[in-house]
N, C-alpha and C positions, 0 to 999 in steps of 0.2 A: 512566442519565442522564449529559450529559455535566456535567463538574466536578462531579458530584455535583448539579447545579442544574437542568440545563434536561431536559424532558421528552421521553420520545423521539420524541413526535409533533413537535417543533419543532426537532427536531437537521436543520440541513444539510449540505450536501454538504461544504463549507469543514470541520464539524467533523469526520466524516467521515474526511477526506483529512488533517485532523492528526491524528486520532486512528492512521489510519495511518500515520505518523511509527516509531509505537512496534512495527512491525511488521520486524522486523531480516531480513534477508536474512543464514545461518548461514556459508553459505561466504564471504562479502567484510564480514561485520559493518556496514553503512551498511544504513538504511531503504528499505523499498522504494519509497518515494515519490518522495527524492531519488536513489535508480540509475534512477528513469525508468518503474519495470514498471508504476507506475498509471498508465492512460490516460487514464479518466476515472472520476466518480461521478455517480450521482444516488441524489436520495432523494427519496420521495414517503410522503406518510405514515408517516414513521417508522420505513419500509422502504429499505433503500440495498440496490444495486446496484453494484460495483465492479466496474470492465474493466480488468484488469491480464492482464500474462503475463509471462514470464518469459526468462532471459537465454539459455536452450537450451528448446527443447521436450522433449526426451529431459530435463530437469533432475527429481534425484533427490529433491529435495527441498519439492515442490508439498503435502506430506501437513503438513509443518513451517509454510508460511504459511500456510497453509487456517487451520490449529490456532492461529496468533497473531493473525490476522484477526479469529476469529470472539474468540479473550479479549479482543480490542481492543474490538470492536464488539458484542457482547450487552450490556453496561453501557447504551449510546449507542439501540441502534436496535431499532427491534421487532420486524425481520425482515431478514436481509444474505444475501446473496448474490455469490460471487464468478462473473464471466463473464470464463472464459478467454479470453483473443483473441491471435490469433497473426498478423495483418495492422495495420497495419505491423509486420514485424518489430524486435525490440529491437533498436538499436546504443549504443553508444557515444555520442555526438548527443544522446540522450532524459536523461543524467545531469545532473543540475541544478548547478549554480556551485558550493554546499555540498554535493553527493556528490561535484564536483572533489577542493573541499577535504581530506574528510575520505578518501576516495583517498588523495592524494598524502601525505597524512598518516603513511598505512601501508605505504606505499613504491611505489606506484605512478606509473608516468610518464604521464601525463596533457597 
């Protein structure tokens, strides 16, 4: 449920895509929502569907989001699924104003 409150038949997309907030990307520490790898959600009966990929396809690390994705989202939905997409490719462009921030925060020139 999310917050503890709402049932998973009535979680949407919006919470969803906060809840992936809390899904950290290990090698740059920032969310993967704000570096841009979500492309999009849906959810249909309390089932989501997340289209995210990543910032290399060779990337070592696809075993590590799967595993926070799904801690994030078994509470929230009643069935999740990630679908990798690799069209359009990630750049630089897709990182949100606050993955800027938090970036440049850690030394990155942006």
């Amino acid at each position: 449920m999310t917050d503890q409150q709402t049932p998973a038949s009535t979680v949407s997309a919006e919470d969803v895509t906060e809840a992936m907030k809390d899904v950290i990307d290990p090698e740059l520490g920032i969310n993967v929502v704000d570096l841009g790898l979500v492309y999009g959600v849906t959810v249909e009966d309390g089932n989501a569907v997340i289209d995210m990929t990543l910032t290399s396809a060779a990337c070592p690390l696809t075993d590590v989001l799967e595993e926070q994705t799904f801690a994030v989202l078994d509470p929230i939905t009643e069935t999740h699924r990630i679908n990798w997409v690799w069209m359009p490719p990630w750049g630089m462009e897709k990182i949100t104003e606050d993955g800027r921030e938090q970036l440049r925060a850690i030394g990155f020139n942006l």
